[in-house]
N, C-alpha and C positions, 0 to 999 in steps of 0.2 A: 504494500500500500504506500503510497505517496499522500502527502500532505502537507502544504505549504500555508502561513496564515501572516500577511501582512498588516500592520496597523492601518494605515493609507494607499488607500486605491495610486494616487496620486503618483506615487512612486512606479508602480506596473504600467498605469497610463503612462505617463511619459516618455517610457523607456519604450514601449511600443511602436507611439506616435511615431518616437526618433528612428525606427527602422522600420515603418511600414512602406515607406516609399520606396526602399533599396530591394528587401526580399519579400515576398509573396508567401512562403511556405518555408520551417524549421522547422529541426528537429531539436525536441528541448530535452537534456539529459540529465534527470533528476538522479544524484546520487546519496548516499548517507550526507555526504558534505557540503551537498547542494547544488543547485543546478547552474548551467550551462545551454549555453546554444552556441554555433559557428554557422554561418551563411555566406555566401557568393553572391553578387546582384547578377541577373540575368546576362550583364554582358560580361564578365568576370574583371570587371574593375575595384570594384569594392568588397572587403571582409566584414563581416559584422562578428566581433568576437565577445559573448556578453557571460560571466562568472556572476553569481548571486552567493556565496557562503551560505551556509544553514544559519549563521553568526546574525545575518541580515532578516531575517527571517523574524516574525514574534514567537512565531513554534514552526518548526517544521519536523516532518517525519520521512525519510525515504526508506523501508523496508531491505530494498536493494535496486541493482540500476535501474532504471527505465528510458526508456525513447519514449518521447512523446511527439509524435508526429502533427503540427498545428500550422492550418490556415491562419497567417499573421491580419490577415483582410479580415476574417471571421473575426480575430480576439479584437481587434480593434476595435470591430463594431459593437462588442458586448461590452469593453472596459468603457465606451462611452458614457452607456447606461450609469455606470456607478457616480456616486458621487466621488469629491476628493478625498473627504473625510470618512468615508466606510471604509472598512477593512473589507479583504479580500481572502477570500480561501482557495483557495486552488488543490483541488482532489483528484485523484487515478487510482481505479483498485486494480490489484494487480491482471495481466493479462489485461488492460482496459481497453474498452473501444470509443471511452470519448472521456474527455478533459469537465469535471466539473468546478465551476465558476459561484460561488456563492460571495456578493456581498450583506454585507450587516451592518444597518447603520441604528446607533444606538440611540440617538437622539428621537429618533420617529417610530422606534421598535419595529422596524421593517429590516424583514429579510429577503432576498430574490436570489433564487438558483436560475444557472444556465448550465446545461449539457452541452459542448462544445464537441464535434466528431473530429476522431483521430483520423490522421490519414498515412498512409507509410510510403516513405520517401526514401530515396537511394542516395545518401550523401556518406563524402566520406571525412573525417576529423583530419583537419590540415595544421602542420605543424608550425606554430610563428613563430620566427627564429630572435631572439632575443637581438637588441637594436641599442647600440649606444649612440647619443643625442648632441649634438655641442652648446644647444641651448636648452632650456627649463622655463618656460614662462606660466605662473601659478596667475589666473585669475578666476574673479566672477564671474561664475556659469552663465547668470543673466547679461554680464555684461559683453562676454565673448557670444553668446548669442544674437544678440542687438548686433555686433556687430560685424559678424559672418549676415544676416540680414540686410545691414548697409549696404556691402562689400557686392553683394549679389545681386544689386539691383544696377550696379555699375558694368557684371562681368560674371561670368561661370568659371574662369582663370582667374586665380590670385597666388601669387607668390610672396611669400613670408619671409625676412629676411632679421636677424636677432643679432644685435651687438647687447655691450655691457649697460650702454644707458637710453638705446632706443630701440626700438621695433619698425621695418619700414613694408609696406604694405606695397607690390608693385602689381596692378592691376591693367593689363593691355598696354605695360610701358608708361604709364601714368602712375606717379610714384604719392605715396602717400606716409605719413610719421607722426610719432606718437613716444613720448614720453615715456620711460616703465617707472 
């Protein structure tokens, strides 16, 4: 049996939204330790590499491995349902043939299940080879999103460029800078 229980929808949402655009269908691999997924976008440019720890989790339980084969289109349409603030359970009994989805939201004493159907996919675990950096730039989620949103209203190319006291943004040869 698998069993995953998050305090905030919010958190699934999100992480969702940010690859529903890239892959269509993953395979999610719940282990004792927690789950995972690896993806390809259809033209094999992009990886989607996503780790959850059990750690992350408010309870989780995996009995033993599992593949859970899931329409990303399908969960996204049900995680909308929920709100921010419910928790989310996420169930598989073993052998399962479909993903169950229960939010709970305390404040209105309402509960809603979803049966989500599994589907099985032939992919295989790709190995990402460990990568050193010459730069580290820490910021605001919200604010490097704002900002990849600027950036892409200018241009689908952006190149990134990192010294010690600036960051410089070159977009189609058109140069942009920024204080760190």
């Amino acid at each position: 049996m698998f069993e995953a229980k998050l305090s905030e929808a919010l958190v699934l949402k999100k992480i969702i939204d940010a690859i529903k655009d890239l892959v269509t269908d993953v395979n999610i691999d719940a282990t004792p330790n927690g789950i995972s997924l690896q993806a390809m976008d259809s033209s094999h440019v992009a990886l989607v590499s996503l780790t959850l720890g059990q750690n992350g989790f408010e309870s989780y339980r995996a009995d033993r491995a599992m593949t859970l084969g899931v329409s990303i289109t399908n969960l996204a349409k049900v995680l909308k349902l929920a709100g921010n603030d419910d928790k989310i359970i996420l169930r598989a009994e073993e052998e399962a043939s479909s993903l169950n989805i229960i939010f709970e939201n305390r404040r209105q004493e309402k509960k809603t299940e979803f049966s989500l159907n599994l589907i099985t996919l032939d992919s295989e675990h790709l190995g990402i080879p460990e990568t050193t950096y010459t730069s580290e730039i820490t910021m605001n989620s919200f604010d490097f999103t704002k900002l990849c949103r600027e950036l892409h209203q200018l241009s689908e190319t952006v190149s990134i460029e990192a010294s010690l006291q600036y960051v410089k943004f070159s977009i189609d040869g058109e140069v942009g800078s920024g204080t760190i």
